[in-house]
C-alpha positions in Angstrom: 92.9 135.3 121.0 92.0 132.7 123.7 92.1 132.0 127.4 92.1 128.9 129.2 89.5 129.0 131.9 91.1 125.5 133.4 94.7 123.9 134.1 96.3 120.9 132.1 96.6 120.6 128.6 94.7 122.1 125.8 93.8 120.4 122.6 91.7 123.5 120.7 89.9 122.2 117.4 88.0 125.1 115.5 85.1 123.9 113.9 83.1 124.4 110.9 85.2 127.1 109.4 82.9 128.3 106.6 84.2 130.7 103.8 81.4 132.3 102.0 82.6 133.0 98.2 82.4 131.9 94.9 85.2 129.8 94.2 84.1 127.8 97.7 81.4 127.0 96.6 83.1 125.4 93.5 85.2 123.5 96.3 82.0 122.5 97.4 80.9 121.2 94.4 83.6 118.9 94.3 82.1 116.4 96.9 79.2 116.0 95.6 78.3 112.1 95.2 76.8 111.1 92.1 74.0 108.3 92.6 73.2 106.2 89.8 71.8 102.9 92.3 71.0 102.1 95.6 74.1 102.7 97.6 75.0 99.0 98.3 78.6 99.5 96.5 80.5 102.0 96.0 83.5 102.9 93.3 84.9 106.4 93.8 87.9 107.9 92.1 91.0 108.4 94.8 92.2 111.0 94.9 89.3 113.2 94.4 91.0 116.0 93.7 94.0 116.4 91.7 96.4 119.3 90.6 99.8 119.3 88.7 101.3 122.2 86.0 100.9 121.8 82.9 103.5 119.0 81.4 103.2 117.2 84.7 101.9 113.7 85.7 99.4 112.4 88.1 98.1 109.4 88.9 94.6 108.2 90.0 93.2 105.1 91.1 89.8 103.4 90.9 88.7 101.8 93.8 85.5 99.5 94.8 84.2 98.9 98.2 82.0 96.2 99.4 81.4 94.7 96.3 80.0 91.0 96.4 80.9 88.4 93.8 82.2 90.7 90.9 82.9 89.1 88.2 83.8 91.9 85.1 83.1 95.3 84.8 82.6 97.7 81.9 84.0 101.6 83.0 83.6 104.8 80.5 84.8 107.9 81.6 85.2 111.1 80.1 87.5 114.3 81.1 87.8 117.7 79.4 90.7 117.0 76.5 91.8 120.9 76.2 93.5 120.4 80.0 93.9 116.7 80.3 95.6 113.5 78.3 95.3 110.1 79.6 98.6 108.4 79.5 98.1 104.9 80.2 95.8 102.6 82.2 96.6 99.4 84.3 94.6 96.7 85.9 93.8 96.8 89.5 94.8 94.3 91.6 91.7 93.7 93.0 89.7 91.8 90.2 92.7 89.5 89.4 93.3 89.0 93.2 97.0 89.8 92.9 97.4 87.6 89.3 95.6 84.6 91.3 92.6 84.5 89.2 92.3 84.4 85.5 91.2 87.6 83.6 90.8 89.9 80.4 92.0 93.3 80.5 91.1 95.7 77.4 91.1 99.1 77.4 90.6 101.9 75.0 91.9 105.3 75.6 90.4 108.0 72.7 92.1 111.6 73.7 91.3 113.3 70.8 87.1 112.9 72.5 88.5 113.3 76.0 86.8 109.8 76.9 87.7 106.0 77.8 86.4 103.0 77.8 87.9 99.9 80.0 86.6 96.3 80.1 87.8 93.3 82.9 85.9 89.9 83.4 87.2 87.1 85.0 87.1 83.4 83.1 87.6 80.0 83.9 87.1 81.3 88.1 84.4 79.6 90.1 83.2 82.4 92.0 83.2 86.0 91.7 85.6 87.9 94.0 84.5 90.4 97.2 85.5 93.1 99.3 87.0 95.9 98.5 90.4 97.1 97.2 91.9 98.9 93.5 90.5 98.4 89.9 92.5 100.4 87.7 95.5 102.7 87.5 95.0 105.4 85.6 98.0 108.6 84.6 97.2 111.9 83.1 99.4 114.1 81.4 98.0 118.2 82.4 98.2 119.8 79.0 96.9 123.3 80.2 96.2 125.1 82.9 92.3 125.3 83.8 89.7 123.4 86.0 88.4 120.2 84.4 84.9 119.5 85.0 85.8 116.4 86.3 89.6 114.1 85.9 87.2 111.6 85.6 83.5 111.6 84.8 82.0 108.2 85.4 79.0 107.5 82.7 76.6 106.0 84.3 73.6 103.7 82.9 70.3 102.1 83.5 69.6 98.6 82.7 68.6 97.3 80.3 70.6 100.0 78.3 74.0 98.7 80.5 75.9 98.3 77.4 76.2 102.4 76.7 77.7 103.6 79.7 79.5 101.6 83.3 78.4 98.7 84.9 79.2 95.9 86.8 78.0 92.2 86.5 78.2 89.1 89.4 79.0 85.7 88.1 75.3 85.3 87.0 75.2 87.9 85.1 73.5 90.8 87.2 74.4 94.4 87.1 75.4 95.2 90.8 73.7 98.2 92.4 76.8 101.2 93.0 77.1 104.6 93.8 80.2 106.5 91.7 82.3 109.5 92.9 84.1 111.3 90.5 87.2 112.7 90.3 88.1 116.4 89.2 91.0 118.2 88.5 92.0 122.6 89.1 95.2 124.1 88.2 96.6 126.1 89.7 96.0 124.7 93.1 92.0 125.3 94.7 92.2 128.1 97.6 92.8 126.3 101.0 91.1 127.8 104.4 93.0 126.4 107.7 93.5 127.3 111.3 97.6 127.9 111.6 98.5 126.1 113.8 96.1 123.7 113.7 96.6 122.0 117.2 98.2 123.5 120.1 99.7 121.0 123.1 101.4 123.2 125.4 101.7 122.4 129.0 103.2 125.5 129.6 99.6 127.5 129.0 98.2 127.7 132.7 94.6 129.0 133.5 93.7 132.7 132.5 96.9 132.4 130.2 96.3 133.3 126.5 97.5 131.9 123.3 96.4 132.7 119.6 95.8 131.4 116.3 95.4 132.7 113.0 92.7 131.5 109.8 94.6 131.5 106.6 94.2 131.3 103.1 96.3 130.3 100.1 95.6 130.3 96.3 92.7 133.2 96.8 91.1 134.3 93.4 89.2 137.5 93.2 87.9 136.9 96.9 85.0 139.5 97.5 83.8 138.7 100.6 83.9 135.7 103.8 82.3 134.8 106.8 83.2 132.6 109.6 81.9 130.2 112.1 83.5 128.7 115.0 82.7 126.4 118.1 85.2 125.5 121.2 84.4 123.4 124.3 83.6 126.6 126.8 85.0 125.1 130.1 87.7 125.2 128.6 88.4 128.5 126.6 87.0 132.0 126.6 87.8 133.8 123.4 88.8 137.6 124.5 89.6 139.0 121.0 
């Protein structure tokens, strides 16, 4: 429980709720950035995460940030086939610049090795393109229920040996320096830790009143023990319980 020390209105944000158990951990696991170059661009799958039953759909994109004068790309990714089929892939808009630029799109979907490969360049186009924005579409069909190592697993290479796993070249020809996110996959859904509710606005709660709020958790497996830390702006609140 918690008592406002002063008048007006209260905005309480718990902090750094930490959960100390195995399957967290594996949460944690899941933002862990994989570096193949120097971080000057960066391609990440969106969403990161991604849960549906089995026979569902779900869809991810690829996206690229701060890129500077793409001109084609190579991508091979792999996923764990006993949980996931790949349904279909689409170009991005981004390449193509929203069909204003001239390009070929060819990829090659292989479920029965769980893996992918997708080439785009751009022809006849003076310059590469830049910025940032979405470079494929990609749907998956859940097959069984599980955690895939990854939805997406992003192969990366070292030049010269670009031609094996993903790269991308500038209009000269130059592999361009990326960092790559992957994308994984748990069914059914990861465990969720969250402050209910998780804002309170209440003009109504005057000094040395009290309110409360409650840490939950959904989708719990075989939770054997937890630990929690919290921080609050203490001119504001007191907690008395």
């Amino acid at each position: 429980m918690f008592g406002l020390l002063g008048g007006g209105k209260c905005r309480l944000k718990v902090k750094g709720l930490f959960l100390l158990f195995p399957l967290v951990f594996a949460m944690f696991s899941f933002a862990m950035m994989k570096t193949v170059f120097a971080p000057q661009t960066r391609m990440y799958v969106d969403p990161a995460l991604n849960s549906a039953p089995p026979g569902g759909q779900f869809n991810v994109t690829i996206e690229i940030v701060d890129v500077e004068n793409l001109w084609g790309f190579t991508f091979r990714f792999r996923w764990d086939n006993r949980v996931l089929n790949a349904v279909r892939v689409d170009e991005g808009p981004f390449l193509n610049q929203e069909k204003t630029r001239k390009t070929m799109f060819r990829p090659i979907i292989r479920n029965e090795f769980g893996n992918m490969s997708v080439q785009c360049i751009s022809y006849g186009e003076p310059t590469g393109v830049y910025g940032s924005g979405a470079l494929l579409f990609i749907t998956f069909q859940v097959v069984a229920e599980g955690e895939a190592d990854s939805v997406l697993n992003i192969i990366p290479t070292d030049p010269p040996a670009y031609r094996l796993g993903t790269f991308m070249l500038d209009k000269e020809g130059n592999v361009i320096s990326c960092v790559f996110e992957d994308g994984y996959f748990v069914y059914p859904s990861p465990p969720k830790l969250f402050v209910d509710p998780p804002l309170i606005i209440n003009a109504s709660l005057a000094p040395l009143s009290v309110f409360s709020v409650d840490v939950d958790i959904v989708y719990a497996k075989a939770l054997f023990a937890w630990e929690f830390f919290f921080s609050w702006d203490s001119t504001i609140l007191n907690v008395s319980g």
